[in-house]
PAFI-172130 format. One record per residue (C-alpha): residue number from 0; residue in three letters; x, y, z. Coordinates in pm, 1 decimal. Layout:
BEGIN
PT  pos  code         X         Y         Z
PT  NUM   ala         X         Y         Z
...
! end
This chain:
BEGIN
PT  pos  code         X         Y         Z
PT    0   unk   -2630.6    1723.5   -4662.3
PT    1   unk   -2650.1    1371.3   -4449.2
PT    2   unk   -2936.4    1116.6   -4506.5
PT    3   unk   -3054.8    1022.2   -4211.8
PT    4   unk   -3357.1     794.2   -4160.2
PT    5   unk   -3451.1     743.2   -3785.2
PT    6   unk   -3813.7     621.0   -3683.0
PT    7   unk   -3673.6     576.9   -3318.1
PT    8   unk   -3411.6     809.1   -3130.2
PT    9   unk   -3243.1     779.5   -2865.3
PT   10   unk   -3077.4    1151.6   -2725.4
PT   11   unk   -2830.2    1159.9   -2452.4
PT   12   unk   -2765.9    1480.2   -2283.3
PT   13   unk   -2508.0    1586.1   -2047.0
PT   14   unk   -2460.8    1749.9   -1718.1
PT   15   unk   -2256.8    2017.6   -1930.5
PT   16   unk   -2612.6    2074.6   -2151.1
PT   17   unk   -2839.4    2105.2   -1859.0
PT   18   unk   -2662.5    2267.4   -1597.1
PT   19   unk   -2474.6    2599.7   -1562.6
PT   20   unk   -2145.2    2580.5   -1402.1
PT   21   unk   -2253.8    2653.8   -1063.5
PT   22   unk   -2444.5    2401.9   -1017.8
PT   23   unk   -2806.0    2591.7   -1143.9
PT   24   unk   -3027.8    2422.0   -1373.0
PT   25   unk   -3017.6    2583.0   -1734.0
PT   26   unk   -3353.2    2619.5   -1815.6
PT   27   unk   -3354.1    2770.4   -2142.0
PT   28   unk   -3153.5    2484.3   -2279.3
PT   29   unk   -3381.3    2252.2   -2073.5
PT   30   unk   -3687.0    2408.0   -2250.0
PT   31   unk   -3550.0    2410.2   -2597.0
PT   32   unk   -3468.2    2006.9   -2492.5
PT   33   unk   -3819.8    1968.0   -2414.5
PT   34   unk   -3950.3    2153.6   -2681.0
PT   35   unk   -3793.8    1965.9   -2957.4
PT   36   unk   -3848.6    1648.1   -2816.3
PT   37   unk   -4206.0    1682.0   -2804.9
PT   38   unk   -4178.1    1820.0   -3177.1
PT   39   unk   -4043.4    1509.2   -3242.1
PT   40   unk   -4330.5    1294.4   -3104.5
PT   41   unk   -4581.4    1488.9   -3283.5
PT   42   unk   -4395.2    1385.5   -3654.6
PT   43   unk   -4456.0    1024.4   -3516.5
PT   44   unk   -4101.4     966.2   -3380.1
PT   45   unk   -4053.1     744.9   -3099.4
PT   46   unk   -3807.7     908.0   -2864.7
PT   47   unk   -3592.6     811.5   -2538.4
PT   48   unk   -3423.7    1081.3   -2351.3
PT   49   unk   -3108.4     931.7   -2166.1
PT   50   unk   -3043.4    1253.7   -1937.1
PT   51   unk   -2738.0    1283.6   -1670.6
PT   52   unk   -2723.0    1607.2   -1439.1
PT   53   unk   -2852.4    1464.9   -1118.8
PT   54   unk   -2515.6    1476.1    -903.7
PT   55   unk   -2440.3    1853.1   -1056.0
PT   56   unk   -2856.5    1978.5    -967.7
PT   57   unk   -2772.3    1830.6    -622.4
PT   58   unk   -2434.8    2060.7    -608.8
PT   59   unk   -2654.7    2332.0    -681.4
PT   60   unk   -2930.7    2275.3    -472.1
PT   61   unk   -2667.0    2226.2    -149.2
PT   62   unk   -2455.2    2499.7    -265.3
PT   63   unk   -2167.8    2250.7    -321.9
PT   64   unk   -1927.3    2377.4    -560.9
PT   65   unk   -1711.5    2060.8    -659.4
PT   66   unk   -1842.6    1715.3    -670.5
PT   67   unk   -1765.8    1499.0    -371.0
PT   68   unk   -1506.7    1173.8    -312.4
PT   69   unk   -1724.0    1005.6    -138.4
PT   70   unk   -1975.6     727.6    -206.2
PT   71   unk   -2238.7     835.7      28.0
PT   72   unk   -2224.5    1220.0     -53.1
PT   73   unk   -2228.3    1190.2    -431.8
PT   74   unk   -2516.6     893.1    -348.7
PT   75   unk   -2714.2    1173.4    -126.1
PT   76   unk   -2616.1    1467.7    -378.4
PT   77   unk   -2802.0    1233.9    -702.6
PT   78   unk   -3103.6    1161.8    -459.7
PT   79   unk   -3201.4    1560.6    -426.3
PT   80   unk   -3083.8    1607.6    -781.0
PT   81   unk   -3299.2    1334.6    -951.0
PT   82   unk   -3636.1    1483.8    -777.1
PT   83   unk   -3522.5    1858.3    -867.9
PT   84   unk   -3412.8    1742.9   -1241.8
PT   85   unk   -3768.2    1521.4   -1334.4
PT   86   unk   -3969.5    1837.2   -1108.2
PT   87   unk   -3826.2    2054.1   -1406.3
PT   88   unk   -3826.7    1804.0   -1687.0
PT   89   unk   -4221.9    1715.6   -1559.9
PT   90   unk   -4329.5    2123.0   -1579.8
PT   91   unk   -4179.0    2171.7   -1927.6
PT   92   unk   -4303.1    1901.5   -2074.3
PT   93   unk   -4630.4    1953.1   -1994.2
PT   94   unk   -4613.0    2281.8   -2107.4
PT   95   unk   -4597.4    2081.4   -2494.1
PT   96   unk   -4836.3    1852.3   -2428.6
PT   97   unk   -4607.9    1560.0   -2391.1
PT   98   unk   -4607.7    1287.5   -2094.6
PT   99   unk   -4294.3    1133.7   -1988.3
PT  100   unk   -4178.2     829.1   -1777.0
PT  101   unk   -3842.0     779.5   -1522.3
PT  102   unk   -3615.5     457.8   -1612.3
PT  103   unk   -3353.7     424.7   -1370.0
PT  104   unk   -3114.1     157.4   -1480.4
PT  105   unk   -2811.3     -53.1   -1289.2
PT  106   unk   -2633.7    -285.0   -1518.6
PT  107   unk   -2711.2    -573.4   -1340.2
PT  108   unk   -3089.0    -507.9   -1412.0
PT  109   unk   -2970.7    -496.8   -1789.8
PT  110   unk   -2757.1    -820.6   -1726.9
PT  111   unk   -3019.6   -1055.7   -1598.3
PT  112   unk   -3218.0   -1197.9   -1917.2
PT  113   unk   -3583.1   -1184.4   -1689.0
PT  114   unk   -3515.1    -818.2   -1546.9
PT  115   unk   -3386.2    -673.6   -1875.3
PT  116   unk   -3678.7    -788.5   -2106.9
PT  117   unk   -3910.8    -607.1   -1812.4
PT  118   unk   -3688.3    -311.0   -1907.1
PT  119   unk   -3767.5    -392.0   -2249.0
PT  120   unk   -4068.6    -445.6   -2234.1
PT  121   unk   -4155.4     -98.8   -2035.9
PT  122   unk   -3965.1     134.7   -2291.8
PT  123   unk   -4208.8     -54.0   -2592.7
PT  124   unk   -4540.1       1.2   -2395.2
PT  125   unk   -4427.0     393.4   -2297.8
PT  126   unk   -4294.8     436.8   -2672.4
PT  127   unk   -4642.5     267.3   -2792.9
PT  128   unk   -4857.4     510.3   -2540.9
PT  129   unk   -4609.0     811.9   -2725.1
PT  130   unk   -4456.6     885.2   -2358.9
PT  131   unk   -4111.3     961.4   -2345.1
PT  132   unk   -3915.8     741.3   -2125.8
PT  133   unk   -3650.4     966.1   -1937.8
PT  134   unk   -3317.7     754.6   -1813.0
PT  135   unk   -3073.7     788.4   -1604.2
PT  136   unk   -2823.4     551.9   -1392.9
PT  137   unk   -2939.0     471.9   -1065.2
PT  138   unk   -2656.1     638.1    -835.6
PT  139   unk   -2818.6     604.5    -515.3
PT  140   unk   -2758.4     201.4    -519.9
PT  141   unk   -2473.3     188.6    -847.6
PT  142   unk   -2107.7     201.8    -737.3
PT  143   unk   -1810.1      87.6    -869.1
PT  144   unk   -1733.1     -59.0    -510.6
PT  145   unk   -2004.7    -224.5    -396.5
PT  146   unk   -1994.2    -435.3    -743.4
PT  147   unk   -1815.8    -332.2   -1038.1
PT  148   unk   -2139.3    -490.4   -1232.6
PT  149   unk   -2375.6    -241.4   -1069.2
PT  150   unk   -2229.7      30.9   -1238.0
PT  151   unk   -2243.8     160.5   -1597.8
PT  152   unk   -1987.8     435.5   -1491.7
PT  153   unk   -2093.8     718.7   -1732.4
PT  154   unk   -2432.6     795.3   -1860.7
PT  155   unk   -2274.4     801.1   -2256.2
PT  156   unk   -2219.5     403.3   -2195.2
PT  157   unk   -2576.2     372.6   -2081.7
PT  158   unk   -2712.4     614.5   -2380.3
PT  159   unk   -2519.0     361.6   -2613.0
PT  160   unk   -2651.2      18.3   -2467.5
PT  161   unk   -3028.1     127.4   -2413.7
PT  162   unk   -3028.9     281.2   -2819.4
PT  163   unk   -2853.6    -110.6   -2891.8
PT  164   unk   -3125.8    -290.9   -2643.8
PT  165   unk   -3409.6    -101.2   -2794.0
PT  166   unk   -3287.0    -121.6   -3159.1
PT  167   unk   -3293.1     243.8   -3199.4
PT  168   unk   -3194.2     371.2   -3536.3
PT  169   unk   -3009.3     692.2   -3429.2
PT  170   unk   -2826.3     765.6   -3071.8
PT  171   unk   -2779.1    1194.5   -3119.3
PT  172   unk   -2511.1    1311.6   -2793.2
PT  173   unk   -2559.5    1608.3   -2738.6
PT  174   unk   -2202.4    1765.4   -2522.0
PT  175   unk   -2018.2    2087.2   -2518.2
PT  176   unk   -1795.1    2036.4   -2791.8
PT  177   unk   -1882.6    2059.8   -3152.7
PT  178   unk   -1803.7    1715.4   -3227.9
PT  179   unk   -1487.5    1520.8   -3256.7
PT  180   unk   -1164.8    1663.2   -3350.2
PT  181   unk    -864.4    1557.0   -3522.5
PT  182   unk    -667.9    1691.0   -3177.3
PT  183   unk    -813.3    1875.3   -2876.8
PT  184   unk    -992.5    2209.9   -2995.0
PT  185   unk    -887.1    2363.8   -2660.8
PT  186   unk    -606.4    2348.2   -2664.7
PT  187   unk    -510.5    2346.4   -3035.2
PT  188   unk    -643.1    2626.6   -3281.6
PT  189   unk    -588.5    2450.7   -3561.2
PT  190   unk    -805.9    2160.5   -3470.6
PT  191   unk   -1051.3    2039.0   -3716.9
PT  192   unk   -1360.8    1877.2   -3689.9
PT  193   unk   -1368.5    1542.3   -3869.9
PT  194   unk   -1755.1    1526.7   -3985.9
PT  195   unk   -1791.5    1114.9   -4034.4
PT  196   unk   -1609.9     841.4   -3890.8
PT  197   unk   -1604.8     499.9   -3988.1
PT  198   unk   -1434.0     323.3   -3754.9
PT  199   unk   -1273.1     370.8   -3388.9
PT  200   unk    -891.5     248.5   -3308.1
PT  201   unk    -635.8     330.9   -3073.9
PT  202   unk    -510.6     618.5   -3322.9
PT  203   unk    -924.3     746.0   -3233.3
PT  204   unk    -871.4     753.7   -2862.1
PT  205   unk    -533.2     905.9   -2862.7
PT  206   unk    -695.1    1211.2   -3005.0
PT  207   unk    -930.3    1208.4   -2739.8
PT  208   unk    -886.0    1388.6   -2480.6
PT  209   unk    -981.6    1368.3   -2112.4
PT  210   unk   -1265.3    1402.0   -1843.2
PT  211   unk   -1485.7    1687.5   -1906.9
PT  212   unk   -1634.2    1929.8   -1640.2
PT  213   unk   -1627.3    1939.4   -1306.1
PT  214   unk   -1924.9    1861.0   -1271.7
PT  215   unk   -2010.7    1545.6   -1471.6
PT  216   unk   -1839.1    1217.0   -1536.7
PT  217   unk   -1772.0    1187.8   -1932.2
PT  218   unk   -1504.0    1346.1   -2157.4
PT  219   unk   -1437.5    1248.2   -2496.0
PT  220   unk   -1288.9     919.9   -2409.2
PT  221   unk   -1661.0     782.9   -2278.4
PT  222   unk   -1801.2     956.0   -2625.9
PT  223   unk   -1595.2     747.7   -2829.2
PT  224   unk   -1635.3     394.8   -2647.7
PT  225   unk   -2003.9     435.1   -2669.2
PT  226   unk   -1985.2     521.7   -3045.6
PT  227   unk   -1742.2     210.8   -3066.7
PT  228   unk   -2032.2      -4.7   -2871.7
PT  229   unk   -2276.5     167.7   -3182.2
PT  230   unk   -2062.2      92.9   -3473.9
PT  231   unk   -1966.8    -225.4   -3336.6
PT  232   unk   -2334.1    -313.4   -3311.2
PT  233   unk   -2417.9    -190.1   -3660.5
PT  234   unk   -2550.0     140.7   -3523.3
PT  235   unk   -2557.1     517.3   -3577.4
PT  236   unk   -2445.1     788.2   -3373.5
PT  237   unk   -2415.3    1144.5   -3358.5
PT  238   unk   -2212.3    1387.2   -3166.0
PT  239   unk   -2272.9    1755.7   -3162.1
PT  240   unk   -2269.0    2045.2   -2935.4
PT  241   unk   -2599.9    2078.1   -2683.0
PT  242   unk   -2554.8    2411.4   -2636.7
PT  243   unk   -2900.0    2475.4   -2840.8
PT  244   unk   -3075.6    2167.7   -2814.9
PT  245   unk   -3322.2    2262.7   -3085.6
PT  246   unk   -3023.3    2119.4   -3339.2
PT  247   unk   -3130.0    1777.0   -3338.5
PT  248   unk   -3411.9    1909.4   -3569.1
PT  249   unk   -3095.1    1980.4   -3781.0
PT  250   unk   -2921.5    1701.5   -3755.8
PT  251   unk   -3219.4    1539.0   -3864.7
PT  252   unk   -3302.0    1751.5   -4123.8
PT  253   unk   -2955.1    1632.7   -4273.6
PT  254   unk   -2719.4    1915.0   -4193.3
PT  255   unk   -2401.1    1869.1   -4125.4
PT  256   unk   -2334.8    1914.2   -3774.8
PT  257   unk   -2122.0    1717.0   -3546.3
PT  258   unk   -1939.0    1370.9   -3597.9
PT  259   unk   -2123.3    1106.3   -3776.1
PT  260   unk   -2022.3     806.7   -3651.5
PT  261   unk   -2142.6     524.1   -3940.8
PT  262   unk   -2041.0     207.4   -4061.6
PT  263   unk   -1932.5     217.4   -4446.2
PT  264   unk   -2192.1      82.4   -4625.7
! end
């Protein structure tokens, strides 16, 4: 069993999590999402959902099947999947009781000291009023070539510097893989899942392997530079599979799932 004391949590989930491979919006996962994120807030937990999926809803909702090269149609694709993605997120939440707020975040917004404490400053009055702030990269204005500043470039970078802005105790990303593996579970059977890690070198990133579906941006590279932004910052993350997103009540109840990525003490 893990010890694991978090007041306030930040949980990052990906397209993978929310989405079904086509494109459609999984709503049973979405539900479960909302479900246990609202259990959360009731226990007195202050919580931050960092959600991607907008660019794969908007794939479903045109009937796209692979994600655009161009700036303009993956711009236009995140527009209609934003509105679709906080429709859905807006109906089952209510269902629990629980209010929510959209936080859509550039990096230049987090680079200028007056802009970024208004960030600040929003996430502490919605986390005071027990609303959970729902965030998500701004990819109708952030890309890589307009201004490489502009753009985070993955949602599991963004997850990692809002839980370090915030001072969250906890970042839980939840993907669809189990955790991190001592060598690529897909294509190795005898992979095995290393539980805690300590510390992130360039041994850690040769193991990892690369992008991850077709329809999102991250892989297990992004994963691991976000948990190296955590540990570097004195933080806590964990990584475990979103397939059931009622597992974070798990993870917090000290189970062992996933990769605990902690700083020896």
């Amino acid at each position: 069993m893990r010890h694991i004391e978090a007041q306030r949590i930040v949980v990052k989930v990906g397209t993978s999590t929310l989405t079904h491979l086509n494109g459609k919006l999984n709503l049973q996962a979405i539900d479960q999402l909302c479900y246990s994120l609202s259990g959360l807030v009731n226990e007195g937990k202050e919580v931050v959902l960092v959600s991607s999926g907008a660019i794969g809803v908007g794939l479903g909702q045109l009937g796209m099947s692979e994600r655009p090269s161009t700036i303009p149609e993956q711009q236009a694709l995140a527009a209609v999947g934003q509105t679709q993605l906080m429709t859905v997120y807006q109906q089952r939440f209510s269902v629990y009781g629980q209010r929510i707020g959209q936080i859509l975040l550039t990096h230049d917004v987090m680079d200028y000291p007056t802009s970024r404490q208004n960030v600040l400053n929003t996430f502490e009055t919605l986390l005071k009023l027990k609303i959970i702030p729902i965030v998500n990269e701004n990819d109708t204005v952030a890309v890589d070539e307009l201004d490489h500043h502009t753009k985070f470039g993955d949602n599991d970078q963004l997850s990692a510097l809002v839980a370090i802005s915030i001072d969250a105790d906890l970042l839980i990303m939840l993907s669809d893989i189990n955790g991190f593996y001592d060598k690529n579970p897909r294509k190795f059977d005898d992979a095995k899942l290393l539980y805690t890690i300590n510390e992130i070198n360039d041994e850690t990133f040769d193991k990892a392997g690369g992008r991850g579906t077709k329809l999102g941006t991250g892989g297990m590279t992004t994963k691991l530079k976000a948990a190296k932004r955590m540990l570097n910052a004195n933080k806590t993350m964990i990584l475990a599979n979103g397939e059931n997103p009622s597992v974070i009540f798990k993870i917090l109840n000290g189970e062992q799932l996933g990769t605990l990525f902690i700083n020896k003490e």
